[in-house]
N, C-alpha and C positions, 0 to 999 in steps of 0.2 A: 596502414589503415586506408581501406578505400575511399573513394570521394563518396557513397550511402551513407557508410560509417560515421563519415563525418559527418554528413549534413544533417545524419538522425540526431550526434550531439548536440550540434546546432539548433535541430527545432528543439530537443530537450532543455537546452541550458534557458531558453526565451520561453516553452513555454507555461501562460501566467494564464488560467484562465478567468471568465469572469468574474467577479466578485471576491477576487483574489482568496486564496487561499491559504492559511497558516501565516499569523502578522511574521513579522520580523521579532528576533531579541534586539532589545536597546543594547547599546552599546555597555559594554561594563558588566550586563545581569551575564549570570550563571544560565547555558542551554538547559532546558527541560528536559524528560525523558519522552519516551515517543511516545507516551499516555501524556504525558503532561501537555506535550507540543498538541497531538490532535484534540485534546481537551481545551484547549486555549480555544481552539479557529469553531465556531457554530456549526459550518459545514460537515465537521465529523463527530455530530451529535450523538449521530444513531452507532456510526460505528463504536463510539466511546460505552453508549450506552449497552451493547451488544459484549463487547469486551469486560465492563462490568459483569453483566447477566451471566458470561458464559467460566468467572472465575480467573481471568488470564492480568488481571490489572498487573502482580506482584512480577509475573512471569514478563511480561510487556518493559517492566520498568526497572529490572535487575541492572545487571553492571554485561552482563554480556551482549556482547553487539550484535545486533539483527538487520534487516532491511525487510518494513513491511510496504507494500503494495497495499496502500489505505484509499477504501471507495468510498467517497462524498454521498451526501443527503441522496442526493440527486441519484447517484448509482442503486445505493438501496431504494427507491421511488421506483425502479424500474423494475425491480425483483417484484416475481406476482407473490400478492398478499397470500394466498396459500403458503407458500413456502417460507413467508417472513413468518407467519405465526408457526408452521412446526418449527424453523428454528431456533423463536422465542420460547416453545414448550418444551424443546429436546436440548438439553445441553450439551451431549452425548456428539448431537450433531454441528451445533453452535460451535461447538469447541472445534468442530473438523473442520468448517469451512472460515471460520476464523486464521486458525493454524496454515492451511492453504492459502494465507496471504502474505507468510512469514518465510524468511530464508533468514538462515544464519548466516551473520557475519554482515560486514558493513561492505553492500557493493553499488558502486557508486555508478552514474548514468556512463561514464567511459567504462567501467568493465559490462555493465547490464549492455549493451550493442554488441559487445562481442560475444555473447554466450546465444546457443540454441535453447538451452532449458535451464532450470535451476529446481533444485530437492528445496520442498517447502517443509517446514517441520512437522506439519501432516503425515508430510513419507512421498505423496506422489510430486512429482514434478507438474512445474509450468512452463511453456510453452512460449521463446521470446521470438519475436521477430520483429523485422523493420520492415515497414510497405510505406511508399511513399511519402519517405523522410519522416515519419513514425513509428517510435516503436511501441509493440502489442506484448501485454503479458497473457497467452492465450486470446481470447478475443476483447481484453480491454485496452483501450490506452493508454500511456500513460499522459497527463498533461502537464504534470509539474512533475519538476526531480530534485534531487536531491538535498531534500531537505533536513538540514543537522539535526540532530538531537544526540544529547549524550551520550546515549548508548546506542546510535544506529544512526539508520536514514528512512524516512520517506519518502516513499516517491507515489503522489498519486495520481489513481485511475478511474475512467469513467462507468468503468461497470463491475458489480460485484463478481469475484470468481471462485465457481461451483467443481469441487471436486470432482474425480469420477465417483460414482455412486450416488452423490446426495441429492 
């Protein structure tokens, strides 16, 4: 492993950003699923309520393991309102750029540094990289990693990301 490689772990494993995101489980409870996990934390309101809207609750909260790239309040705040409201009216669409935040399988912030791209359950690939002890799923962040959930991991980011075409 390179000294990047590492130190990108290293900002991954620390980083917490503001107003902390995703509480902790108590000791003892049973983990949630990644619907459940990002329906706990306020910050992943919209996303939660986007994932309702676009049908994907049952598919999010199954038994097989995923790792989604989940973007805060804040990420959708940044998306222009045109394009929030077609994907509120287009499910068609909602579902594609949704899905473009999903990879199958549960990959954890040590395997995510080492891959160049990953197939999102979309179909097209995203784009990893590390720039200055940061790593980018295409041009977002990530700020926090690895965060359990039963059937998967969270790891999130600061900006929503847009397939090709949409």
């Amino acid at each position: 492993m390179n000294r990047l490689t590492k130190l990108a772990l290293v900002c991954l494993a620390l980083a917490i950003p503001a107003g902390g995101v995703i509480a902790t489980v108590p000791a003892g409870a049973t983990t949630p699923n990644i619907v459940g996990l990002a329906a706990s934390d306020p910050e992943f309101s919209t996303l939660v309520t986007l994932v309702k809207k676009a049908g994907l609750v049952e598919a999010l909260s199954g038994e097989t393991k995923l790792t989604v790239f989940a973007p805060t309040n804040k990420a959708f705040a940044k998306v222009p309102k045109a394009l929030l409201h077609k994907l509120a009216t287009h499910k068609k669409l909602l579902v594609k750029v949704l899905e473009y935040h999903v990879v199958e399988g549960e990959v954890l912030a040590a395997e995510v540094v080492k891959l160049h791209s990953a197939r999102t359950l979309e179909g097209a690939k995203v784009k990893i990289h590390v720039r200055h002890g940061h790593v980018f799923i295409n041009n977002a962040k990530i700020i926090k990693a690895n965060i359990h959930a039963s059937n998967g991991v969270i790891h999130v980011i600061n900006k929503v990301l847009l397939p090709p075409g949409a």
